[in-house]
C-alpha positions in Angstrom: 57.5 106.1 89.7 55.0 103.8 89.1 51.2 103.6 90.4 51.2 100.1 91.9 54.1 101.3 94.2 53.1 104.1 96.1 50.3 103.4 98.5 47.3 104.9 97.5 45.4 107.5 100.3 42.8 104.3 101.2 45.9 102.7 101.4 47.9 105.0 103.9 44.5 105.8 105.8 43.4 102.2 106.5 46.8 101.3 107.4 47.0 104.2 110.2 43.9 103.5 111.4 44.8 99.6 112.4 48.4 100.9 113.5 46.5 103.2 115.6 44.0 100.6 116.8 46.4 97.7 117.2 48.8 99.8 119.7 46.1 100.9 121.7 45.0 97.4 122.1 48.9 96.3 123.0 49.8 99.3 125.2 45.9 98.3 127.3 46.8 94.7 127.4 43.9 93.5 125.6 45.2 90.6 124.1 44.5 88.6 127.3 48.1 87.0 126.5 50.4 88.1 129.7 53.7 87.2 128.3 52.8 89.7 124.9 51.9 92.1 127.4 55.1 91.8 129.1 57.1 92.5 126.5 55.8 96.1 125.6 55.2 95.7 121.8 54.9 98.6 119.7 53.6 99.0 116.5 55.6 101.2 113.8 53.4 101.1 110.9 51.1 98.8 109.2 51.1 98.6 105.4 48.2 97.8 103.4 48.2 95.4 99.9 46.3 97.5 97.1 43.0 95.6 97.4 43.3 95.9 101.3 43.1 92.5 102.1 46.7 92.2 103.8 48.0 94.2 106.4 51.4 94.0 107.5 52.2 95.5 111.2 56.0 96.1 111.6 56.7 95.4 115.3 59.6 96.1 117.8 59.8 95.6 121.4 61.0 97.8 124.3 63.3 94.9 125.2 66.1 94.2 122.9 65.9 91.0 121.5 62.7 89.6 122.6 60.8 90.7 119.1 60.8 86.7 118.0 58.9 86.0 121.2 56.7 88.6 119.9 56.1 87.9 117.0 55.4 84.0 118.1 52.8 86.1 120.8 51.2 87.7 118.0 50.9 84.9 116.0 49.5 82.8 118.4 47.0 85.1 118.9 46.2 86.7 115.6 42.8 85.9 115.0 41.6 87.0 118.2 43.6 90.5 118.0 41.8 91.2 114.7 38.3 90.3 116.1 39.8 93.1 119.3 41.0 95.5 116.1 37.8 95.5 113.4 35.1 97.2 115.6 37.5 99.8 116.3 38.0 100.8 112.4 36.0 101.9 110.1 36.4 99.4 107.6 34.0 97.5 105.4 36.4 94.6 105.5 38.6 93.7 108.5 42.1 93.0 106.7 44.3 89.9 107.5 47.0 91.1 109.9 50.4 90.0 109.4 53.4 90.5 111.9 57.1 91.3 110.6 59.9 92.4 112.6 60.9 96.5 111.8 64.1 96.4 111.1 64.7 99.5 110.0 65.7 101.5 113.2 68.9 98.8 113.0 69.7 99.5 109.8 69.3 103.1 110.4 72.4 102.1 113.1 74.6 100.5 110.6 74.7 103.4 108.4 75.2 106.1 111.3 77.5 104.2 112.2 79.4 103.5 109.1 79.3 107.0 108.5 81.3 107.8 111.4 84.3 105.3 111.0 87.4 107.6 110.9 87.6 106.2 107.4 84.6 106.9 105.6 84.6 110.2 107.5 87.6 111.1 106.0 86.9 110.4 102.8 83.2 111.9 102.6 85.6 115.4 103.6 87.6 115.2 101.1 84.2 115.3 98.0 
């Protein structure tokens, strides 16, 4: 496996610490933004670039299918989240924050449920 694709410890620290900081601001409604605070956004991890310039926060919503309007929230309201998020870590340089969608509780889903169609579960018995 190559270096450049496993995050280094700076890496995995940094982006714990803003996951960490950016839910506690969400979850205290600090944003000042009342329709991001009513739709209960929760932050799954945030992954750091190697020169920790660029964080991405992967984002979901307690309410199915409002994460767009979340992400538009956060969006709108980026710069001022990361002036709520930089005196909260320990960072010589606040990181840009980027929002994506985490996707990977639904495609943790499609393969459960794939796995348990009568034919795939049939044949996975017979190897």
């Amino acid at each position: 496996m190559s270096h450049s694709s496993t995050p280094s410890q700076r890496q995995l620290r940094a982006g714990e610490l803003i996951r960490h900081a950016l839910s506690d601001i969400l979850f205290r409604g600090e944003t000042n933004d009342p329709e991001l605070e009513g739709l209960q956004v929760s932050v799954h991890e945030v992954q750091i670039s190697p020169d920790l310039k660029i964080a991405t926060a992967f984002i979901s919503t307690l309410i199915k299918g409002q994460e767009q309007r979340a992400l538009d929230a956060l969006n709108r309201n980026k710069k001022y989240i990361r002036g709520l998020v930089a005196p909260k870590v320990d960072m010589k340089f606040m990181p840009e924050i980027r929002y994506r969608i985490d996707t990977s509780l639904d495609y943790a889903n499609k393969i459960d449920e794939l796995l348990h169609r009568p034919e795939v579960a049939r044949d996975l018995k017979k190897s």
